[in-house]
PDB file as gemmi writes it, atoms N, CA and C in Angstrom:
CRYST1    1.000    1.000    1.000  90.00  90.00  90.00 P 1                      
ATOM      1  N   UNK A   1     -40.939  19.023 -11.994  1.00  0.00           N  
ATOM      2  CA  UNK A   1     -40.159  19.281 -10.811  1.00  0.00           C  
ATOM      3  C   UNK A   1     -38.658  19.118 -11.091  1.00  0.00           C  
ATOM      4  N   UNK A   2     -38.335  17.945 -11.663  1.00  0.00           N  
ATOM      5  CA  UNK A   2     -36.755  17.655 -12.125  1.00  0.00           C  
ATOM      6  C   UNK A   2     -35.832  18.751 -12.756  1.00  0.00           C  
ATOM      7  N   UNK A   3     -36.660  19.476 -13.888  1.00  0.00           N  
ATOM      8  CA  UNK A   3     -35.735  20.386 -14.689  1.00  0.00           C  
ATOM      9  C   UNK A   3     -35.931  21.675 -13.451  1.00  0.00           C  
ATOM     10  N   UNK A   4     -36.398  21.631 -12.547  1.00  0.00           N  
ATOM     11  CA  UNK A   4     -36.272  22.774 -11.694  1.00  0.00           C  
ATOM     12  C   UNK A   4     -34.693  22.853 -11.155  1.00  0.00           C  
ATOM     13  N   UNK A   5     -34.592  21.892 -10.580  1.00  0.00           N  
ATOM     14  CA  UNK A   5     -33.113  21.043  -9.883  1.00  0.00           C  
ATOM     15  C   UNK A   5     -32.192  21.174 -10.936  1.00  0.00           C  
ATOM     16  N   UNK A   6     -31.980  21.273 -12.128  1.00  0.00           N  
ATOM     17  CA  UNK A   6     -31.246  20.855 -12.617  1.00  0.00           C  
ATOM     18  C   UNK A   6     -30.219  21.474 -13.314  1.00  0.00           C  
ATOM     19  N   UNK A   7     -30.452  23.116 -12.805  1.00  0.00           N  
ATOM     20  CA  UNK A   7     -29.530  23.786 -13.037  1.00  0.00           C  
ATOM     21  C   UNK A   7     -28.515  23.377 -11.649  1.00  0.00           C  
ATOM     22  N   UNK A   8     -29.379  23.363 -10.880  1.00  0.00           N  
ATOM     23  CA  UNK A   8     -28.440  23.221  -9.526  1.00  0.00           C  
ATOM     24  C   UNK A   8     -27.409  22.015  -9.401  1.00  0.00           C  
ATOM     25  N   UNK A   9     -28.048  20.899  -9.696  1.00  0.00           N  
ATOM     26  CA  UNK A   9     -27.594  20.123  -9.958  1.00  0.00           C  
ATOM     27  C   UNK A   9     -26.076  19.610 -10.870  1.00  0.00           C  
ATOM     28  N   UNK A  10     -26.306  20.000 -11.962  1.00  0.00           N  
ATOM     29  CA  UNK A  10     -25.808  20.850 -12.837  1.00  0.00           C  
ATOM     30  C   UNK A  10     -23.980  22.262 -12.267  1.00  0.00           C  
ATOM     31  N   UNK A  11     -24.403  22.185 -11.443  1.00  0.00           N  
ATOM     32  CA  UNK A  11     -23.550  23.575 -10.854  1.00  0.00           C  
ATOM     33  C   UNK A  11     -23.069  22.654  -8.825  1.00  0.00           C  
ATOM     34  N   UNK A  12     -23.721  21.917  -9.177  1.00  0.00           N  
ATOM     35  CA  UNK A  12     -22.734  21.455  -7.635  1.00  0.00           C  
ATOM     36  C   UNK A  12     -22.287  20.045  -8.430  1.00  0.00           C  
ATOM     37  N   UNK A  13     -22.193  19.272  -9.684  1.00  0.00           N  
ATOM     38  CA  UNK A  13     -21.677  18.304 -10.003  1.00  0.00           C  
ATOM     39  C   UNK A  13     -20.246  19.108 -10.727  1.00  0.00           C  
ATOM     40  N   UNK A  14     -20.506  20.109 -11.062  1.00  0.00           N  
ATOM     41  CA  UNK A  14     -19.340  21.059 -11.995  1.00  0.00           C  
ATOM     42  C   UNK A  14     -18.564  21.558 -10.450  1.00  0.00           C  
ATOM     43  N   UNK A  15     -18.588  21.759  -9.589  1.00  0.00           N  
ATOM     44  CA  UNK A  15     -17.863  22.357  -8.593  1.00  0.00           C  
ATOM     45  C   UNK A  15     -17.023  21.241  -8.092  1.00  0.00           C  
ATOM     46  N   UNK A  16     -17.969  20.416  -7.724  1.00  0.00           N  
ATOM     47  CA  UNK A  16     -17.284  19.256  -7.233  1.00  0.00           C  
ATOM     48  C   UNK A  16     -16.394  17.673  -7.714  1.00  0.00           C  
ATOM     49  N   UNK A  17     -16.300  18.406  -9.323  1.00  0.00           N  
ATOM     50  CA  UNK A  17     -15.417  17.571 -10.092  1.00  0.00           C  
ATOM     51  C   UNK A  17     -14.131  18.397  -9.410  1.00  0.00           C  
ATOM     52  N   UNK A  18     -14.429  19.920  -9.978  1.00  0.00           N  
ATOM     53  CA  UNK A  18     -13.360  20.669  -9.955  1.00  0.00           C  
ATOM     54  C   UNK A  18     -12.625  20.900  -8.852  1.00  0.00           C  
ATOM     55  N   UNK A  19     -13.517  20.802  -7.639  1.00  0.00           N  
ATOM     56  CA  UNK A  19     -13.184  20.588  -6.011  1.00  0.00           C  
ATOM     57  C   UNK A  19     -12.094  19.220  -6.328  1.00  0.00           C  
ATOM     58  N   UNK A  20     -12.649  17.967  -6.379  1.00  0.00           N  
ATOM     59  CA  UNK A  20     -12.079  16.565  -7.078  1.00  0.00           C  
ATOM     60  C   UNK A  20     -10.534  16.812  -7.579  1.00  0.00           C  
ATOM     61  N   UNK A  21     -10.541  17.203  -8.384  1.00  0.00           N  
ATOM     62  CA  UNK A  21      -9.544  17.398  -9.330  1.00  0.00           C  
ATOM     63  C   UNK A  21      -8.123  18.374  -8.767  1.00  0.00           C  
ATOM     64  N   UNK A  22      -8.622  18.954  -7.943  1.00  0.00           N  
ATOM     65  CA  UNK A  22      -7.844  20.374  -6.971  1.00  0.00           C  
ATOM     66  C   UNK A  22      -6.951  19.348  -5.952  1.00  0.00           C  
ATOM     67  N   UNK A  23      -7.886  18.424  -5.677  1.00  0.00           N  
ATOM     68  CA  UNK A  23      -7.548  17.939  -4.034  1.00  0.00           C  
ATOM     69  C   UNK A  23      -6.374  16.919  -4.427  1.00  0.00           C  
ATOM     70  N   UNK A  24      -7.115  16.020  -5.745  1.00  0.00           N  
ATOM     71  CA  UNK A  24      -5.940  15.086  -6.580  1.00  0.00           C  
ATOM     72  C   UNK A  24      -4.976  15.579  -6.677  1.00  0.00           C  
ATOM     73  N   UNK A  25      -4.488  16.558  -7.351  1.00  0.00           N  
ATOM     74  CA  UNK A  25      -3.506  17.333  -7.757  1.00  0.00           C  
ATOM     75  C   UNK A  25      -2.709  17.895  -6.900  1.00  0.00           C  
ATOM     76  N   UNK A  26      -3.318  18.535  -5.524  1.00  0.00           N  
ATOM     77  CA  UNK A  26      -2.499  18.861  -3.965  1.00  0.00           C  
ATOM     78  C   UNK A  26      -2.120  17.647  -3.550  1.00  0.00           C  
ATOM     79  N   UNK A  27      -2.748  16.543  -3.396  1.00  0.00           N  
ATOM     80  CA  UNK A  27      -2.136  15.751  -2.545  1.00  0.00           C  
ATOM     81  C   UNK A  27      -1.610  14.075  -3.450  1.00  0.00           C  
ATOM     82  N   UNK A  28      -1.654  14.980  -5.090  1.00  0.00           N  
ATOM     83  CA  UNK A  28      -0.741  14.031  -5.767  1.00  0.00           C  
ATOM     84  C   UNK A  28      -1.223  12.371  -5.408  1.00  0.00           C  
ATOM     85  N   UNK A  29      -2.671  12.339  -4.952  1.00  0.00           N  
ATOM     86  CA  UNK A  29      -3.625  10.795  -5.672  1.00  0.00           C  
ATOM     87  C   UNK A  29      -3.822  10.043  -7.078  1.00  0.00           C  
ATOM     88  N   UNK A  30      -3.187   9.810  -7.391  1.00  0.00           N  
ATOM     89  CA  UNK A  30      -3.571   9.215  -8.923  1.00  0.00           C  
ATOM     90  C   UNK A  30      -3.181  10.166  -9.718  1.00  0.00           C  
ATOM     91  N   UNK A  31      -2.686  11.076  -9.251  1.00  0.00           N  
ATOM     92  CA  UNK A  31      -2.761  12.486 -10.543  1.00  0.00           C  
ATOM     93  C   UNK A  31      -1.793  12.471 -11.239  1.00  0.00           C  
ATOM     94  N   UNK A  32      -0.967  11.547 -11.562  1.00  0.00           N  
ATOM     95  CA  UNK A  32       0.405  11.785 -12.167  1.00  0.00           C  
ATOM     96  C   UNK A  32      -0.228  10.802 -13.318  1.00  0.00           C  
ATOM     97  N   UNK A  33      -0.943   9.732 -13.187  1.00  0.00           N  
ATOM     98  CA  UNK A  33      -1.845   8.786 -13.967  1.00  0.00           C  
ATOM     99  C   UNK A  33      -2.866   8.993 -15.269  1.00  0.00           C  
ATOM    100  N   UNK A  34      -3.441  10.523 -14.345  1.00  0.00           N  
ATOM    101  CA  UNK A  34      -4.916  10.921 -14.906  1.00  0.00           C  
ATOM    102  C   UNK A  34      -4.232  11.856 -15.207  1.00  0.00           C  
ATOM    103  N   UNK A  35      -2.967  12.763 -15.285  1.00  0.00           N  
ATOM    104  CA  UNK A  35      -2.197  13.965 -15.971  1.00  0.00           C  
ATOM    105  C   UNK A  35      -1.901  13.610 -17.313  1.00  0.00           C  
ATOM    106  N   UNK A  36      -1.364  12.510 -16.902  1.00  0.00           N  
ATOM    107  CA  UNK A  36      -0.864  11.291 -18.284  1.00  0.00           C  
ATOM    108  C   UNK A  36      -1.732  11.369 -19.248  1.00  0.00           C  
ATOM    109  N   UNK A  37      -2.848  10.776 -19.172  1.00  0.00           N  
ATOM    110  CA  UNK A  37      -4.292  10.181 -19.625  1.00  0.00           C  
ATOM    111  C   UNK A  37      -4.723  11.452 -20.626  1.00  0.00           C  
ATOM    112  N   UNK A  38      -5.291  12.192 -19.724  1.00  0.00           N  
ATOM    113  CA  UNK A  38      -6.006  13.554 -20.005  1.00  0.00           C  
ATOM    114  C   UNK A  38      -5.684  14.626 -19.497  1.00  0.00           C  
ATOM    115  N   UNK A  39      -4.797  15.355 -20.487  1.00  0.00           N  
ATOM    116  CA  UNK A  39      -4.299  16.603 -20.436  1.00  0.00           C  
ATOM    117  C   UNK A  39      -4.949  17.595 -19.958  1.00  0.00           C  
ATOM    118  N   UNK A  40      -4.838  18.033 -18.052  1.00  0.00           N  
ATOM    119  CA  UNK A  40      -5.579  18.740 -17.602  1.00  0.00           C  
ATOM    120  C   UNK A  40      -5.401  20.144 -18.050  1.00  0.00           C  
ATOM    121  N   UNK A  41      -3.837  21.106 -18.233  1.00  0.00           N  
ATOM    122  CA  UNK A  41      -3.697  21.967 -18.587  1.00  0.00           C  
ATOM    123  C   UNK A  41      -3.862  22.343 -19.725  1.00  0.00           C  
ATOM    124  N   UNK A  42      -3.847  21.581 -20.922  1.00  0.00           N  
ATOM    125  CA  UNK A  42      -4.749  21.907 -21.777  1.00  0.00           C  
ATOM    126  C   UNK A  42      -6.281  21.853 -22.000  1.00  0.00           C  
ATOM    127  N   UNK A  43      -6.753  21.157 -21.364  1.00  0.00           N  
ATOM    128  CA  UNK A  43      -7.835  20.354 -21.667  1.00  0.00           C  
ATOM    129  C   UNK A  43      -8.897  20.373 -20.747  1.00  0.00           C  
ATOM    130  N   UNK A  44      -8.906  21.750 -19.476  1.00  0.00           N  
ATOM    131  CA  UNK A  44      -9.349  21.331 -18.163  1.00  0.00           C  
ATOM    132  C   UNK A  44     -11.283  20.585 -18.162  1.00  0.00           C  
ATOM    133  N   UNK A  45     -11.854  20.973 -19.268  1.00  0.00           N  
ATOM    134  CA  UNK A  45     -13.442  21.317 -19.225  1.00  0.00           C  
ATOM    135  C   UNK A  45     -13.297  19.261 -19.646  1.00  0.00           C  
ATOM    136  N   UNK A  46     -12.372  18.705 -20.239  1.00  0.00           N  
ATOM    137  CA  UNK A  46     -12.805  17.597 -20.653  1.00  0.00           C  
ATOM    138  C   UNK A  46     -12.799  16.683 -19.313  1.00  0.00           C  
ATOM    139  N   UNK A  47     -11.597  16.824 -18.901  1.00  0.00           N  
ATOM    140  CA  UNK A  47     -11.156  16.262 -17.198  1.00  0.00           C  
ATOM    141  C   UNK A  47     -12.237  16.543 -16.020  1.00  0.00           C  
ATOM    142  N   UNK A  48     -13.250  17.869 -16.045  1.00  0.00           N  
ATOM    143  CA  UNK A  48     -13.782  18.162 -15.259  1.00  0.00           C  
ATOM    144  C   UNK A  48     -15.224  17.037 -15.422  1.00  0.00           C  
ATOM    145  N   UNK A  49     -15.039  16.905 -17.303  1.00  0.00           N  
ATOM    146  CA  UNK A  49     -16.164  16.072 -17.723  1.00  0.00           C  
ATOM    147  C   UNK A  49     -16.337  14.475 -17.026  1.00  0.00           C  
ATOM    148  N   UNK A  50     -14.970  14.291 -17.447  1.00  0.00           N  
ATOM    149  CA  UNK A  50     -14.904  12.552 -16.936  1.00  0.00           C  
ATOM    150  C   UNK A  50     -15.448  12.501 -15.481  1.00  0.00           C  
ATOM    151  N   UNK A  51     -14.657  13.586 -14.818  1.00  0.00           N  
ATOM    152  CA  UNK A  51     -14.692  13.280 -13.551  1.00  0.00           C  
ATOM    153  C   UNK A  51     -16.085  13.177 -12.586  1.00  0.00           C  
ATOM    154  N   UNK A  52     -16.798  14.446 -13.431  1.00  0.00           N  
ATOM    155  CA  UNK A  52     -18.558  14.625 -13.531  1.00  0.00           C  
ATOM    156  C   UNK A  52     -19.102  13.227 -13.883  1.00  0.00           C  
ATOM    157  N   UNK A  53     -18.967  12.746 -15.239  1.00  0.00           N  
ATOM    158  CA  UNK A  53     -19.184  11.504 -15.543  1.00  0.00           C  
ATOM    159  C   UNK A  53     -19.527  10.516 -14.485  1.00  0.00           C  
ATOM    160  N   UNK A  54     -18.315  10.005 -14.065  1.00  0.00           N  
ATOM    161  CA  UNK A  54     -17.761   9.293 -12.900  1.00  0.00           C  
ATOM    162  C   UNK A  54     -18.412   9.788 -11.725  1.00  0.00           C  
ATOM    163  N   UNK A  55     -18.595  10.893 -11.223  1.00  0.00           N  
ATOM    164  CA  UNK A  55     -19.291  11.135  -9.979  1.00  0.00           C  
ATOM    165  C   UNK A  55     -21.006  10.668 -10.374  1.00  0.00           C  
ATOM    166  N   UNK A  56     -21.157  10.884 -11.258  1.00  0.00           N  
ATOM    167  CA  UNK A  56     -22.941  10.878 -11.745  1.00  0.00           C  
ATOM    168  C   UNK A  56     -23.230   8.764 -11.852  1.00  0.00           C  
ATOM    169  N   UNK A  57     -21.952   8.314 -12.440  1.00  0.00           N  
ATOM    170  CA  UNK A  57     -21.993   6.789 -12.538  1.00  0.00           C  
ATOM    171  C   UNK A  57     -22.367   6.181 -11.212  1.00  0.00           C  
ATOM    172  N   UNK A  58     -21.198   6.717  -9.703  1.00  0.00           N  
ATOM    173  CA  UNK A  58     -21.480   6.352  -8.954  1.00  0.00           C  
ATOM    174  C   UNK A  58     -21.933   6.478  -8.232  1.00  0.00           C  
ATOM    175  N   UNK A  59     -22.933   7.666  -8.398  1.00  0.00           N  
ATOM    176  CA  UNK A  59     -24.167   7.851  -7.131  1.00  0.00           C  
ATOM    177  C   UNK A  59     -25.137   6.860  -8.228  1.00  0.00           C  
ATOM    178  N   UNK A  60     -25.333   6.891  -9.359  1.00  0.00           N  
ATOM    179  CA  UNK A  60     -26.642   6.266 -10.063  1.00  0.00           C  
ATOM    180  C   UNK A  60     -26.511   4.718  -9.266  1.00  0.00           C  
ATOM    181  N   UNK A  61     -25.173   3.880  -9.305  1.00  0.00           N  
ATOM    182  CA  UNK A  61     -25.243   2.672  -9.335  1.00  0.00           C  
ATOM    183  C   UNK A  61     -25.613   2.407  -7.502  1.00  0.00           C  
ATOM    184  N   UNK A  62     -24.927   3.718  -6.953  1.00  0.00           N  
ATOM    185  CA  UNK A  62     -24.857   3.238  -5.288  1.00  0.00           C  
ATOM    186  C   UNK A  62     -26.588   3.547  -4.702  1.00  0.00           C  
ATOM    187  N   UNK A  63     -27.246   4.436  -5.668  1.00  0.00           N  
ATOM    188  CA  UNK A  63     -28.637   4.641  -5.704  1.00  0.00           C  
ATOM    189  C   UNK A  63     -29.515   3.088  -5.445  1.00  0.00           C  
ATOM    190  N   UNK A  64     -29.143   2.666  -6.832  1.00  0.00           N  
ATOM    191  CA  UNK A  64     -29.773   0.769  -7.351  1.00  0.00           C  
ATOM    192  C   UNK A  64     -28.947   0.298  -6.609  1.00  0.00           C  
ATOM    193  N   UNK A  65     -28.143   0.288  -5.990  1.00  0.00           N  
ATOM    194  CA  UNK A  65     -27.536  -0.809  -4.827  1.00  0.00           C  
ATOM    195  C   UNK A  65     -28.263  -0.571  -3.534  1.00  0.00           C  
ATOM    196  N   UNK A  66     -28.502   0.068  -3.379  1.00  0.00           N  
ATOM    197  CA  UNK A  66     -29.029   0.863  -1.846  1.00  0.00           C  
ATOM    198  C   UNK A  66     -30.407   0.381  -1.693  1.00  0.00           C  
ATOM    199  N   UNK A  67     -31.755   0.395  -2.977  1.00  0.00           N  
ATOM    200  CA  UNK A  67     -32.498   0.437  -3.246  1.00  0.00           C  
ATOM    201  C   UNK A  67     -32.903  -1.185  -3.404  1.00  0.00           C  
ATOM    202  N   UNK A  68     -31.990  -1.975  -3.816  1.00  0.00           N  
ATOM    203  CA  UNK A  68     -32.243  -3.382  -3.770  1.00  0.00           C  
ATOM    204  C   UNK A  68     -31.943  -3.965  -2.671  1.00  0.00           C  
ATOM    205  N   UNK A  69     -30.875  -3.743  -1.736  1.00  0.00           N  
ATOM    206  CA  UNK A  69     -30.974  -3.956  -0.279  1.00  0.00           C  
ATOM    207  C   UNK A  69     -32.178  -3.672   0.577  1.00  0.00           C  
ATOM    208  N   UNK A  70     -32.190  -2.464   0.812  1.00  0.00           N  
ATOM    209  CA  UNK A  70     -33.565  -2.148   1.219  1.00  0.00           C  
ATOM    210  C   UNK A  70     -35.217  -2.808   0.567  1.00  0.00           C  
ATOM    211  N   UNK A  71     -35.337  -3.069  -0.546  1.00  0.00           N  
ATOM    212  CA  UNK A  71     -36.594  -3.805  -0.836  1.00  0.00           C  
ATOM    213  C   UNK A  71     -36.386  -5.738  -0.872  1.00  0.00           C  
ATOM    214  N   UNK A  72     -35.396  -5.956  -0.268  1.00  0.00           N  
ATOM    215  CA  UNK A  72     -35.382  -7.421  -0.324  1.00  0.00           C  
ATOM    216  C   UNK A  72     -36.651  -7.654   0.842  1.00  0.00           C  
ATOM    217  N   UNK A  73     -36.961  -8.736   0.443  1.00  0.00           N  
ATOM    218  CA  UNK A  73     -37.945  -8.818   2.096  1.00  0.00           C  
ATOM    219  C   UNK A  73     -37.185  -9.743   2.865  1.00  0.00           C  
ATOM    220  N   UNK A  74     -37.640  -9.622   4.240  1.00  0.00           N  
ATOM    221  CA  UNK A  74     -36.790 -10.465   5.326  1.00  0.00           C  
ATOM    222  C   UNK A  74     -36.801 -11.803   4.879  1.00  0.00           C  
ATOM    223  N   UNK A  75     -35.333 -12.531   5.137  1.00  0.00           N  
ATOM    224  CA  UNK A  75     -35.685 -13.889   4.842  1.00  0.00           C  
ATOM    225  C   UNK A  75     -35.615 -14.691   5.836  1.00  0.00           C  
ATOM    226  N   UNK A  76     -36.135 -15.802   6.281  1.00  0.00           N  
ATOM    227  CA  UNK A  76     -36.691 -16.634   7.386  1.00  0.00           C  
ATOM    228  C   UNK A  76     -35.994 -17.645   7.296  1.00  0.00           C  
ATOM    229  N   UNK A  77     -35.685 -18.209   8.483  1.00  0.00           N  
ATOM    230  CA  UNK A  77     -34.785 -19.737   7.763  1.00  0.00           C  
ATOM    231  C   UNK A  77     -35.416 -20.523   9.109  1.00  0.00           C  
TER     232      UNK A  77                                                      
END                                                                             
């Protein structure tokens, strides 16, 4: 079932770096920082990478955060 998703997947994490990266850059968030860092105009596919990276880090971790809240059992005092 997974590799079905995973072109898709795949193609809305690539949009939405690049969405990411558009919005930084219009409204000048951090982007003078991350211009510095990693050379977007040369370099755009690596920047789109991190940023993919970074989006994939923090749904994984907010996933296992979400997931251990929810299975605590009630505690009684």
């Amino acid at each position: 079932m997974y590799p079905a998703y995973f072109d898709s997947i795949w193609l809305w994490l690539y949009a939405g770096s690049g969405f990411l990266l558009k919005a930084a850059r219009r409204f000048d968030i951090g982007f003078g920082r991350f211009n510095r860092k990693f050379d977007i105009e040369k370099k755009p596919f690596s920047a789109i990478g991190l940023v993919s990276g970074a989006l994939v880090a923090v749904m994984y971790w907010g996933v296992a955060i979400a997931i251990q809240l929810v299975s605590r059992p009630p505690q009684t005092h």
